[in-house]
C-alpha positions in Angstrom: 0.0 0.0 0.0 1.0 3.4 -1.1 2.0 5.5 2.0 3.2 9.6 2.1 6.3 10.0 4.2 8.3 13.3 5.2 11.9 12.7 3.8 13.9 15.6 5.6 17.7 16.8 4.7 19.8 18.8 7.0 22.8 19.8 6.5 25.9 19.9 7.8 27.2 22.8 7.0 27.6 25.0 3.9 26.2 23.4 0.8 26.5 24.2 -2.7 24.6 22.9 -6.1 25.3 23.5 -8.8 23.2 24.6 -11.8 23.8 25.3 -16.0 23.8 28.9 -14.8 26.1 28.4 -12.1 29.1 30.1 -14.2 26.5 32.7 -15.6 28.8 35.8 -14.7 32.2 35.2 -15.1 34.9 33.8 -12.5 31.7 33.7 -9.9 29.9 30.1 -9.0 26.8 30.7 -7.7 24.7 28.1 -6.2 21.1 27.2 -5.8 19.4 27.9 -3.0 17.4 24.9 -3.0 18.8 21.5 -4.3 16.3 20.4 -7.7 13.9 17.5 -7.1 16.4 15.7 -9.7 18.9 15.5 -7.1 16.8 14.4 -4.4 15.5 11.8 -6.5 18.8 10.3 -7.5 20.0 10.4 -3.6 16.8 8.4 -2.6 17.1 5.9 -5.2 21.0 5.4 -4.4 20.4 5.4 -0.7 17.7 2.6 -1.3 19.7 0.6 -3.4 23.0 1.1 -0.6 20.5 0.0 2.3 19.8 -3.2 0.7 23.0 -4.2 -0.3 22.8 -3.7 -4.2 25.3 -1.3 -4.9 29.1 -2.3 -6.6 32.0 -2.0 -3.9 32.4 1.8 -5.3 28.8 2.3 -4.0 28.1 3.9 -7.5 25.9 1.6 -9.7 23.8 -1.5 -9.1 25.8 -4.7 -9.1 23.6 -6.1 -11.2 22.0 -3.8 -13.7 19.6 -6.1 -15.3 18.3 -7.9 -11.7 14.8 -7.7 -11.4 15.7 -6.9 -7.7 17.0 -3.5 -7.9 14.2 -2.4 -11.2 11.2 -3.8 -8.1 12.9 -1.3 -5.7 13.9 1.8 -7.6 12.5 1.0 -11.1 15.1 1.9 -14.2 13.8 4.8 -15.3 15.7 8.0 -16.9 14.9 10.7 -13.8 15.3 13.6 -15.8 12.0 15.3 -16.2 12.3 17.0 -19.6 12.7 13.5 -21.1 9.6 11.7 -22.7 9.4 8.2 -21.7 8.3 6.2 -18.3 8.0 7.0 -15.1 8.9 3.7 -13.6 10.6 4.4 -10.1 10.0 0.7 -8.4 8.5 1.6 -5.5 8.9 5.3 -5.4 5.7 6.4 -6.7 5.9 10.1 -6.3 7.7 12.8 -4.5 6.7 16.7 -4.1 8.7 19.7 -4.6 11.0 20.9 -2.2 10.0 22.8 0.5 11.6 24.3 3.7 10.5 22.5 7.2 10.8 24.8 10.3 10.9 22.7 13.2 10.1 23.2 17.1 12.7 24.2 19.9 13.5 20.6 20.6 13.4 20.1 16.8 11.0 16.9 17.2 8.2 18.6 16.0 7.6 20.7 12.9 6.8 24.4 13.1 6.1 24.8 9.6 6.4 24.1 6.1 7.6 26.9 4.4 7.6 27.6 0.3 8.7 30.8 -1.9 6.0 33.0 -2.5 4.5 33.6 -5.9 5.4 37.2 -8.2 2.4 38.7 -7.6 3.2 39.2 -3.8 5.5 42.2 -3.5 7.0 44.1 -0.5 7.7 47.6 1.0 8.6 48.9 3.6 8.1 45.3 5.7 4.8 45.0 4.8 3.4 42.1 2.1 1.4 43.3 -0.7 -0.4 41.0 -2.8 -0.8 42.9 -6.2 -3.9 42.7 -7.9 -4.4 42.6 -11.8 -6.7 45.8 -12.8 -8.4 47.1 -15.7 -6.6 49.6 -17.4 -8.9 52.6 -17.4 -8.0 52.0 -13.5 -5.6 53.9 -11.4 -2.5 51.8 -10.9 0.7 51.2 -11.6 2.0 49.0 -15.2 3.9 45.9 -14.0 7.3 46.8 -14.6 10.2 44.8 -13.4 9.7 41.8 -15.8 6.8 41.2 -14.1 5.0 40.8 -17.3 4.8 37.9 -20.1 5.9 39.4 -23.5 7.3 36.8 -25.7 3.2 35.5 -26.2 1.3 38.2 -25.1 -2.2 38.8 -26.8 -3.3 42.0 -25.2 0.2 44.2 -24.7 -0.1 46.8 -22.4 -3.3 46.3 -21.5 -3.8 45.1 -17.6 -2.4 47.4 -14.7 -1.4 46.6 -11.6 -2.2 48.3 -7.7 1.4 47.5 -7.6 3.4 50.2 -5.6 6.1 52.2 -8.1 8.8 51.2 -5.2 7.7 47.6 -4.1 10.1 44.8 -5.2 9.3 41.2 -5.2 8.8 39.5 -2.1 12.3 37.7 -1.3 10.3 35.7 1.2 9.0 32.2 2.2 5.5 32.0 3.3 3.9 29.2 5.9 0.3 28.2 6.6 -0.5 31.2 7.6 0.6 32.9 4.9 -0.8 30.4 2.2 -4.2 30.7 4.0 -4.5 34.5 3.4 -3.2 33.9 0.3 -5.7 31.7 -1.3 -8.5 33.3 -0.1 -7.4 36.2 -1.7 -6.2 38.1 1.9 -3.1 40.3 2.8 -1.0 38.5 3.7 0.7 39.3 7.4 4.5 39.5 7.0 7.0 38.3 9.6 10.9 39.1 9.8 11.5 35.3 10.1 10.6 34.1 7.0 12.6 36.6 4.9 14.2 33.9 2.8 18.2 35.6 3.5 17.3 35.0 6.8 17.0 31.6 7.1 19.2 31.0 4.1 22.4 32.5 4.9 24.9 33.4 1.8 28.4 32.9 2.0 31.5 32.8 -0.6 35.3 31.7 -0.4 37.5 31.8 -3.3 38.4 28.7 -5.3 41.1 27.6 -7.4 40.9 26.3 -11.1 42.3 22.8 -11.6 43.3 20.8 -14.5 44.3 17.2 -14.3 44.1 17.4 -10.1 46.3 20.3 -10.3 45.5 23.9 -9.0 46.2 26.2 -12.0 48.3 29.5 -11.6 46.2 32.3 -11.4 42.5 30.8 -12.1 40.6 32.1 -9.3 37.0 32.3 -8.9 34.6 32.8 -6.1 32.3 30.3 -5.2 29.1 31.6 -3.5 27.3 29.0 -1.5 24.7 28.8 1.7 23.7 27.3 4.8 20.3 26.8 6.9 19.5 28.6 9.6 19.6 26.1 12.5 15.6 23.9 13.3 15.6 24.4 9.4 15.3 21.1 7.2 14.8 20.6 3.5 11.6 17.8 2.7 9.7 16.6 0.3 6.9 14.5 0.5 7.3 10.9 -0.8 5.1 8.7 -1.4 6.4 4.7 -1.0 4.9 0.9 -1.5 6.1 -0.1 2.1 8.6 1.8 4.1 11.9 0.6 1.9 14.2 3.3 3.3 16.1 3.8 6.7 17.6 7.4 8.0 21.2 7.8 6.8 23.8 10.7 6.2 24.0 11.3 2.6 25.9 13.3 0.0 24.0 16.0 -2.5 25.3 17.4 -5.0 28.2 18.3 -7.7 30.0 18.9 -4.4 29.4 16.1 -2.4 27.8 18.2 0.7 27.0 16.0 3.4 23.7 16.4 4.8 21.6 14.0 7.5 18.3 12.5 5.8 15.2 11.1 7.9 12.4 9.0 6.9 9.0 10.3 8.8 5.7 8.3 8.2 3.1 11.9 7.6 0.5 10.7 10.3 3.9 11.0 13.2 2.7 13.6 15.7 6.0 15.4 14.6 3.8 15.9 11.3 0.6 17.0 12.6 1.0 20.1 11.0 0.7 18.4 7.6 -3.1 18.2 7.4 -3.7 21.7 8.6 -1.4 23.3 6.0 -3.1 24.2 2.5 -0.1 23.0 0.2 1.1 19.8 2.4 -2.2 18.4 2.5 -2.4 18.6 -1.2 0.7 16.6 -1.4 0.0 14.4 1.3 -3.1 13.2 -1.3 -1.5 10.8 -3.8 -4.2 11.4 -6.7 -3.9 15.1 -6.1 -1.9 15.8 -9.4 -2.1 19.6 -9.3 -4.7 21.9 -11.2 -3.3 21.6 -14.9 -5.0 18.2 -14.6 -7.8 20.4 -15.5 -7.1 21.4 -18.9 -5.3 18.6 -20.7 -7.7 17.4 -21.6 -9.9 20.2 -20.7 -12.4 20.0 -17.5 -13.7 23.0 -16.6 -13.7 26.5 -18.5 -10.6 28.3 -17.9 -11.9 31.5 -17.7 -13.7 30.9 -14.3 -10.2 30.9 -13.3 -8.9 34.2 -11.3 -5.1 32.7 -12.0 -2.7 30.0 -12.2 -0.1 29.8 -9.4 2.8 27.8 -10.6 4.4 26.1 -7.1 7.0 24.1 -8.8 8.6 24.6 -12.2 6.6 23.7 -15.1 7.5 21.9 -18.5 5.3 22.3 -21.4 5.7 21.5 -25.1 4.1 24.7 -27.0 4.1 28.1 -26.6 1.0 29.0 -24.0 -2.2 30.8 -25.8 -5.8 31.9 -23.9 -3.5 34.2 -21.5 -5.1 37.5 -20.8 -1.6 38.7 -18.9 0.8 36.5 -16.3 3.5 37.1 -13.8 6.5 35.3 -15.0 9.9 36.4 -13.7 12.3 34.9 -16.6 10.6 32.1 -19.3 13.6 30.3 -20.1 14.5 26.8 -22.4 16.6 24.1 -20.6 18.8 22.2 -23.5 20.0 19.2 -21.9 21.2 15.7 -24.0 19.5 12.8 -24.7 21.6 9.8 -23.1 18.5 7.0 -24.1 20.7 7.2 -27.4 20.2 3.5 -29.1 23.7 1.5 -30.2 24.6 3.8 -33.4 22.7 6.9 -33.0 24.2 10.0 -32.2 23.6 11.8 -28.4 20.3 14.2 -29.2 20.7 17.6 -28.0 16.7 19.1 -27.7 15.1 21.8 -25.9 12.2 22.3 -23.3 10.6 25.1 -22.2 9.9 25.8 -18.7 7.6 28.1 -16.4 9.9 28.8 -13.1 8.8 28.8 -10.0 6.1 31.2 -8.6 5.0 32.3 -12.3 1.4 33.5 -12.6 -0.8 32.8 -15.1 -4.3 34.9 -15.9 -6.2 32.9 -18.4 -8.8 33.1 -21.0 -11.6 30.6 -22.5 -9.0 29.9 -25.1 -5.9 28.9 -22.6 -4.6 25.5 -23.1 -1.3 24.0 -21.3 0.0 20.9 -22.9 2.4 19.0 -21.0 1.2 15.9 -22.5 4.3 12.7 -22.0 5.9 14.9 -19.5 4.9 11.9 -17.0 8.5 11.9 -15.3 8.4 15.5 -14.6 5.2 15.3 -12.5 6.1 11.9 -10.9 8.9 14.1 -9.5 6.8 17.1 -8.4 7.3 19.3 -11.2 3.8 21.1 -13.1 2.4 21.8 -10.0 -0.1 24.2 -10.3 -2.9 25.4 -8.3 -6.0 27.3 -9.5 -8.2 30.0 -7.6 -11.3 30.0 -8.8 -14.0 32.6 -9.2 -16.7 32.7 -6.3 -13.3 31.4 -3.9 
């Protein structure tokens, strides 16, 4: 039987992953905040496979790699979500994005589950303001900022914002209690704790170039990485055919950062704040596949949508129409390789496009989102969307 468990990762330190943009500027490495579902993914399968005595004597790859034994426990699927193909991951049946868990004084209790907010929640002068889409004849401000969508837009210049001229977006992770006011279309209250620099400290040292496991003369760079805040966790919520994994210290990452992972069934008492929490809860529910379930194919009419909040990066396969405006920080294409080459065939190089994190969407009757084959990416919690409907 399918059962959600709370799979948290603290770490030991600093941390650092890596990213295609890590080298973006120059002699600078900058690293993600959050590690990528990808990542987590590939530690959980490893860590399963280590646990049960599969791996080689390098603890890198399966001893056997066409045993029925390891396939039944961690399935042998590609993980990368841009890829078409299956979603077999053994016993693994789904995990959520990544999230932040705050947890109590005597950290054996959760606080809180804590998530960026989306772009249409701005701040000034520590106060949250959730910016409302207008009609132009309106008073308001025009989104500036790249707060609008351009490369598709069907009405340019048409929808204002009550956004303030001096308001930036809202560096900031919100909790129930922000989530709550948010999707009932409430102000959110803003607290100085959840200011995401300060629970996610930055810090930088310098590192050296090297070539063939020697330092190079003169090949500097900085490397800017982060740690957590102490009672802070990474999670995800995982979703397993029998409990198949065991706490363990693990290594993420490019880097190898060493971080302590635990295994929590969801109905522990240190998890009882999972069912009162509006995002958690929605994870917690295994046929719960997100709100673009609801137009491909299409349910109900997209324009008794107010918007589209997208909680987790989202993959799609044509350019989005039926979009009266959106709240998108930086469309962007990932072009990664195709390793399920077949013996003669060259490695395919191909493109995705992807929604990041947080992006709003304000839809017509004509929207359509088609992320049809894209099964891997939402086995792994990515198109994630949640819609906030009219009459709310």
């Amino acid at each position: 039987m399918t059962k959600p468990y709370l799979i948290s990762f603290k770490p030991s330190g600093n941390y650092y992953f890596g990213s295609s943009r890590s080298f973006a500027e120059g002699f600078c490495a900058q690293s993600l905040r959050f590690p990528t579902q990808l990542t987590l993914l590939g530690c959980i399968r490893r860590t399963i496979l280590k646990q049960q005595g599969l791996l080689d004597d390098n603890l890198r790859y399966p001893q056997d790699r066409n045993g029925k034994t390891f396939k039944d426990l961690t399935g042998d699927a590609n993980g990368n979500p841009a890829l078409n193909g299956t979603a077999d991951l053994g016993r693994i049946k789904r995990i959520s994005q990544v999230f932040i868990a705050r947890w109590a004084d005597d950290e054996n209790r959760i606080d809180d589950f804590l998530f960026p907010v989306p772009n249409d929640v701005c701040i000034s002068h520590e106060t949250l303001q959730l910016v409302n889409k207008c009609p132009a004849e309106n008073s308001g401000w025009h989104c500036h900022n790249a707060l609008d969508y351009a490369s598709n837009a069907i009405k340019p210049n048409v929808f204002f914002s009550d956004r303030e001229n001096k308001s930036r977006h809202a560096e900031y992770l919100g909790g129930k209690k922000f989530w709550n006011a948010y999707l009932k279309g409430n102000q959110p209250e803003y607290s100085t704790d959840c200011e995401i620099d300060k629970i996610i400290k930055k810090c930088s040292q310098t590192g050296i170039a090297r070539e063939n496991r020697k330092s190079v003369d003169n090949a500097y760079y900085i490397k800017r990485s982060f740690h957590l805040i102490k009672k802070h966790t990474f999670g995800i919520i995982v979703h397993l055919d029998d409990k198949i994994l065991d706490n363990d210290d693990v290594m993420l990452g490019g880097e190898r950062c060493l971080f302590r992972m635990k295994i929590i069934p969801i109905e522990d008492n240190c998890c009882s704040e999972a069912f009162s929490h509006p995002l958690i809860n929605r994870f917690v529910n295994y046929s719960d596949q997100g709100d673009f379930s609801l137009f491909n194919p299409l349910k109900e009419n997209p324009a008794d949508m107010i918007k589209i909040v997208c909680l987790s990066p989202c993959i799609y396969t044509e350019p989005l129409t039926g979009l009266e405006h959106a709240m998108i920080g930086e469309p962007y294409k990932i072009r990664y390789l195709n390793m399920l080459k077949t013996k003669g065939q060259n490695l395919k190089s191909d493109t995705v496009l992807m929604l990041p994190t947080g992006s709003i969407l304000y839809p017509d009757d004509k929207f359509k989102f088609d992320d049809t084959g894209y099964d891997m990416a939402k086995t792994i919690g990515y198109n994630f969307a949640f819609a906030i409907k009219k009459g709310r």
